[in-house]
C-alpha positions as CSV (number, residue, x, y, z in Angstrom):
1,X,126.1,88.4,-4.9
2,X,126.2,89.1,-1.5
3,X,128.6,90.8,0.2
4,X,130.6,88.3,2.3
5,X,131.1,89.9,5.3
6,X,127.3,90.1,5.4
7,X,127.0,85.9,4.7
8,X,130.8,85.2,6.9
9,X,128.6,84.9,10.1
10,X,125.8,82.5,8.5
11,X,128.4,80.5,6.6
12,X,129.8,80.1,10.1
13,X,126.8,79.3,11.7
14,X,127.0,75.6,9.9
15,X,131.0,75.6,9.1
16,X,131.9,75.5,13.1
17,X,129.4,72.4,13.5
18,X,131.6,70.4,10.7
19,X,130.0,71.4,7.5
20,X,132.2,71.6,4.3
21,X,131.5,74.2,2.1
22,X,131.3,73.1,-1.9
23,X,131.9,76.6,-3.0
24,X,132.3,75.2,-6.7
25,X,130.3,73.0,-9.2
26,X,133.6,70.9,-9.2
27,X,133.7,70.6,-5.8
28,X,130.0,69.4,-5.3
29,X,130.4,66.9,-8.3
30,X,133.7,65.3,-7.5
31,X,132.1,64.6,-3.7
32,X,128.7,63.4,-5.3
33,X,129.8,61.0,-8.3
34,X,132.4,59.1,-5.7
35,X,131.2,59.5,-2.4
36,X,129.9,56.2,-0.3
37,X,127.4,57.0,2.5
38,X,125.5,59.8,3.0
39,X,125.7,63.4,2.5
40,X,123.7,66.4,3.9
41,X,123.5,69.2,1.9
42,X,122.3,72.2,3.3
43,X,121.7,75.1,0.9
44,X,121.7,77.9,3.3
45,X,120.5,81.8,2.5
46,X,120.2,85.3,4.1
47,X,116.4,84.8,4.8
48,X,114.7,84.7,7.5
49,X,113.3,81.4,7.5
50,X,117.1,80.3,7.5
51,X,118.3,81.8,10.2
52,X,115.3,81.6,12.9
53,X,114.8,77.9,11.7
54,X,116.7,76.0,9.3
55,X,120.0,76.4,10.4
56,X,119.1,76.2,14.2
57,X,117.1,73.4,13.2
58,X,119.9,71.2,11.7
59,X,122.1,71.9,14.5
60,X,119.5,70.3,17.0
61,X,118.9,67.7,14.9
62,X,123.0,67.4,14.7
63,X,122.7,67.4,18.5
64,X,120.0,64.9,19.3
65,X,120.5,62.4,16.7
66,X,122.5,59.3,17.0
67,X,122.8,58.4,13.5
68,X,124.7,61.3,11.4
69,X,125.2,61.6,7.8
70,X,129.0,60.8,6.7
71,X,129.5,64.2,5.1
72,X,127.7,67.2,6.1
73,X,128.5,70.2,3.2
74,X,126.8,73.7,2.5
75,X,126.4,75.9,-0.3
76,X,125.0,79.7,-0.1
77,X,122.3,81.2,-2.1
78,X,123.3,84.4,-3.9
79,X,127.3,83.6,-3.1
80,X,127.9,80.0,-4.4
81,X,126.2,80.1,-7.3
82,X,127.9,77.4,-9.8
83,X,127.7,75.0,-6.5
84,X,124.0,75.6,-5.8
85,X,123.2,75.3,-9.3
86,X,125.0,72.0,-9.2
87,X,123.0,70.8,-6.1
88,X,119.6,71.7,-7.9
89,X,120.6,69.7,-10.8
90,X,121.2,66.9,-8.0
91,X,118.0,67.7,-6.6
92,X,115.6,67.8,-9.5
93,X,112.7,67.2,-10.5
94,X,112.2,69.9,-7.4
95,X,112.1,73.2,-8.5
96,X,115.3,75.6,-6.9
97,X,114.6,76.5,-3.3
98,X,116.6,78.1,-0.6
99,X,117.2,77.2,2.0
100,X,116.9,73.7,1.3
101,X,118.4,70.4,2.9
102,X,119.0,67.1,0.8
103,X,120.0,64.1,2.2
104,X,122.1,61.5,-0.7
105,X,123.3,57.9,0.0
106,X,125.9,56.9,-2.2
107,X,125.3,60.1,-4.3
108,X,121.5,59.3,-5.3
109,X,118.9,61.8,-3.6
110,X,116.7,60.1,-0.9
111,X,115.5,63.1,1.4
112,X,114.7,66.7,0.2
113,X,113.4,69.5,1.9
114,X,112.2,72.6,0.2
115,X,111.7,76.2,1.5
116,X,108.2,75.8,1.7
117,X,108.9,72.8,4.0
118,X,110.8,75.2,6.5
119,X,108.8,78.6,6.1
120,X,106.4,78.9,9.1
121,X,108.0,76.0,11.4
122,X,110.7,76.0,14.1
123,X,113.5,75.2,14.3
124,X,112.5,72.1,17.0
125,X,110.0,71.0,14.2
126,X,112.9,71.1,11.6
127,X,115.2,69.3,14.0
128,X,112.8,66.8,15.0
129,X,111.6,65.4,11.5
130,X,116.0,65.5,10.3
131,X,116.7,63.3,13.4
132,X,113.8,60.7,12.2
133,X,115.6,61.3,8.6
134,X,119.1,60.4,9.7
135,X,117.9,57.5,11.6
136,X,116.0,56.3,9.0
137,X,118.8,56.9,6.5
138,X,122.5,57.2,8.1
């Protein structure tokens, strides 16, 4: 695990833009099994891909879109790690990846992006292709 002083200021990075954390396996189920409307989970992680465009990335697409998902949560890599393993059994058949964004509607998966989907793009690319996801989907 990582220290949390070191993940408190990514955490916050999505937390002070209206993301709920699931910090448990409880907490994602008991969202996911009764939740109607859509849900944006973003797995978020120390890396570098996360923080230069993954979480910048969601925020613009936060910003520019004018369709938003109902519920927007987060769990962290490395921290979280009963609520990310609950995600990725949400998520399958993709194989674990962080960071990593799905998008649910009525608690079945209809969007996913993996890490190799955010490595070597910005965060306007990242932004750009979630706003043509929400509006497709919220």
């Amino acid at each position: 695990m990582y220290p949390e002083e070191l993940v408190a200021p990514m955490r916050s990075e999505l937390t002070d833009v209206g993301f709920q954390e699931f910090r448990t396996a409880d907490d994602v189920d008991n969202h996911l099994k009764s939740h109607k409307g859509t849900t944006f989970i973003v797995i978020n992680s120390v890396c570098g891909c996360a923080a230069g465009a993954a979480r910048p990335g969601v925020k613009s697409a936060l910003q520019k879109s004018s369709k938003k998902p109902s519920t927007l949560a987060t769990v962290f890599a490395g921290n979280d790690t009963e609520a990310v393993q609950k995600v990725r059994e949400y998520t399958l058949p993709y194989p674990p990846s962080s960071p990593a964004m799905a998008l649910f509607k009525d608690g079945e998966l209809v969007h996913f992006l993996e890490r190799h989907h955010i490595e070597g793009r910005n965060a306007q690319i990242i932004g750009d292709h979630l706003v043509e996801v929400f509006e497709h989907y919220c």
